[in-house]
One Martini backbone bead per residue (centre of mass of N, CA, C, O) as a GRO file, in nm:
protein
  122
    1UNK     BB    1   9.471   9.734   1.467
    2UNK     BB    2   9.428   9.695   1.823
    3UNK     BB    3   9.346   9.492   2.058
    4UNK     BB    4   9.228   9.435   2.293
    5UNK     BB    5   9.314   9.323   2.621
    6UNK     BB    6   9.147   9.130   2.817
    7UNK     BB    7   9.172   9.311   3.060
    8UNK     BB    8   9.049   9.565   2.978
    9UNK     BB    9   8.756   9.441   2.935
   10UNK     BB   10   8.731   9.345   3.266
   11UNK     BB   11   8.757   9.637   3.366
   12UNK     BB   12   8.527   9.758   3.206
   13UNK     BB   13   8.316   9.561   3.370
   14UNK     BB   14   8.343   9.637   3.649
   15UNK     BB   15   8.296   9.942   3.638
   16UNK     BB   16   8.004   9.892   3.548
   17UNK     BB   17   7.905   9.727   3.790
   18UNK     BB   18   7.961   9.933   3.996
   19UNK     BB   19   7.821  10.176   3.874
   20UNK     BB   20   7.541  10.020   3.878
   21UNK     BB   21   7.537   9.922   4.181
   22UNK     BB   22   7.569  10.201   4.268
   23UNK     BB   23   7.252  10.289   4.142
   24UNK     BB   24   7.075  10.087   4.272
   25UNK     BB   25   7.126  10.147   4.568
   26UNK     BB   26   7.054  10.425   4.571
   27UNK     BB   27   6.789  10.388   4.477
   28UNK     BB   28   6.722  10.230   4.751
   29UNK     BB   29   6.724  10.455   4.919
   30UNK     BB   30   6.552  10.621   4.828
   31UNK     BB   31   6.284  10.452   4.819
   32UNK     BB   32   6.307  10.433   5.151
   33UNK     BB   33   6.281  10.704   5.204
   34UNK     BB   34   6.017  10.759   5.061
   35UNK     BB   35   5.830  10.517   5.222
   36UNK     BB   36   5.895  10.643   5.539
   37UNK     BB   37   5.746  10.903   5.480
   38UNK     BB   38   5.490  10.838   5.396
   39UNK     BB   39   5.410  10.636   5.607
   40UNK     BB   40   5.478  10.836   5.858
   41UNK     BB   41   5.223  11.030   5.770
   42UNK     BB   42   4.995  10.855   5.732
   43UNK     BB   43   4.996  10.737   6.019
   44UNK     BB   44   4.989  11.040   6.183
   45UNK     BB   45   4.695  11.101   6.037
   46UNK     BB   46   4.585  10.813   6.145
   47UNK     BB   47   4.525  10.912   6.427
   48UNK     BB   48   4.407  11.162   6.454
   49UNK     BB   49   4.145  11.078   6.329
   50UNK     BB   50   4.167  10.863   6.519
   51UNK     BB   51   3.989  10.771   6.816
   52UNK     BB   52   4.116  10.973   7.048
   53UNK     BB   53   4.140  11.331   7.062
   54UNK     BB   54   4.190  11.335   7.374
   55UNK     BB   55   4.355  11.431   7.667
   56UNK     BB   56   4.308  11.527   7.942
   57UNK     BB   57   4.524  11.737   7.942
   58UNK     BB   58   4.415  11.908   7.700
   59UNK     BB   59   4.163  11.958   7.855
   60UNK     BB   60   4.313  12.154   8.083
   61UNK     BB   61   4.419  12.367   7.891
   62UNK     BB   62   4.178  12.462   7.759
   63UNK     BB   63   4.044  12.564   8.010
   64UNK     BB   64   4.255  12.728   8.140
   65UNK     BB   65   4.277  12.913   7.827
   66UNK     BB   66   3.937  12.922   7.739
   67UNK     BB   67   3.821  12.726   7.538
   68UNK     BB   68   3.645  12.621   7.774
   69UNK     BB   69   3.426  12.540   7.968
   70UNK     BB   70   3.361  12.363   8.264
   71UNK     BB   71   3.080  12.200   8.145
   72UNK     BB   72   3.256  12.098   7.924
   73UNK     BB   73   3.465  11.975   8.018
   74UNK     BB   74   3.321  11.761   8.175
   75UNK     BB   75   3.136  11.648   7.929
   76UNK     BB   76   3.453  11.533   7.800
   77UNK     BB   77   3.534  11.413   7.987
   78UNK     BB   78   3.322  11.189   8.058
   79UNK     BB   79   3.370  11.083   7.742
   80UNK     BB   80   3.639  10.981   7.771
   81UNK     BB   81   3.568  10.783   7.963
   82UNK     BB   82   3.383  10.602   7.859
   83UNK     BB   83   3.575  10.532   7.604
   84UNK     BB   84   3.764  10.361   7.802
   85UNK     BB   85   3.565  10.202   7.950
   86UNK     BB   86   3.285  10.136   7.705
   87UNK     BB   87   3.107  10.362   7.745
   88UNK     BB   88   2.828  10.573   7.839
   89UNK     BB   89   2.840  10.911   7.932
   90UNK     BB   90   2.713  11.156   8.094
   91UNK     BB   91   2.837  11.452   8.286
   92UNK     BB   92   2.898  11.287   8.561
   93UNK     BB   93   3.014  11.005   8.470
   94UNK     BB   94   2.815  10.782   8.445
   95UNK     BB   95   2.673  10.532   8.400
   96UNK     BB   96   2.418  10.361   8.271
   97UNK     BB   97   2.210  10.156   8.333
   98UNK     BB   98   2.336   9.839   8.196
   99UNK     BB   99   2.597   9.880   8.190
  100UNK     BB  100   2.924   9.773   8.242
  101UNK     BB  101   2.919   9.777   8.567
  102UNK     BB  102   2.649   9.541   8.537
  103UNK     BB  103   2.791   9.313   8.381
  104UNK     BB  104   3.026   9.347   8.533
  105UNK     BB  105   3.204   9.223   8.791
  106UNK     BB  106   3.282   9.086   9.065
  107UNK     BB  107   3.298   8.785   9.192
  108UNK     BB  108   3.446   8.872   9.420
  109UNK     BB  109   3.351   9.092   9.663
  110UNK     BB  110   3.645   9.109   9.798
  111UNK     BB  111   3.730   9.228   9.563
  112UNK     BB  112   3.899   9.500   9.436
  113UNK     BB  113   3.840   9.816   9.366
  114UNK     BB  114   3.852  10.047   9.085
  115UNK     BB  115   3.664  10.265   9.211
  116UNK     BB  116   3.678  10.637   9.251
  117UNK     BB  117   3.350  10.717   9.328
  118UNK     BB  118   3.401  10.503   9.571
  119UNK     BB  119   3.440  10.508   9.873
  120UNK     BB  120   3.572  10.419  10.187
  121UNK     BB  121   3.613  10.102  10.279
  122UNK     BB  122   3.716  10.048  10.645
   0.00000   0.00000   0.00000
């Protein structure tokens, strides 16, 4: 019985390296696809759970479509702005008194007011 020659050895361990380093690729592309789905899916989900849970625009649609009365909308509107102002705020949208309105104000009096609710002073 005659001995494989050399290279035919050397050819056969090529193409198992071959063979494994490309199971090995597969499975990292897999494990990465899977790895990016459930992350994305995770990130997703605490999203919607935490933060602010509408947009205004969300609830100008609700109300639109009759899913709130009008004085819902206020009262949610009020609390969305509220919690980006960093306060909490009535049905009519104001911070109760000792509010962040109070606490910070602006050093210079005659620096512009970016106050929506205060009238224009000509």
């Amino acid at each position: 019985m005659a001995e494989p020659a050399l290279g035919a050895s050397t050819t056969d361990s090529v193409i198992q390296v071959l063979i494994w380093g490309g199971v090995l690729l597969l499975a990292a592309i897999v494990l990465f696809g899977v790895v990016w789905y459930y992350r994305r899916r995770w990130l997703t989900r605490s999203e919607l759970t935490g933060g602010t849970p509408w947009t205004l625009d969300d609830l100008r649609r609700m109300r639109e479509a009759g899913h709130i009365t009008e004085e819902e909308y206020r009262a949610l509107r009020a609390a969305l702005v509220a919690a980006f102002r960093g306060g909490q705020a009535d049905a009519t949208g104001r911070t109760p008194p000792g509010g962040p309105d109070e606490i910070q104000g602006p050093a210079d009096k005659n620096a512009p007011d970016f106050d929506l609710r205060k009238g224009h002073e000509g």
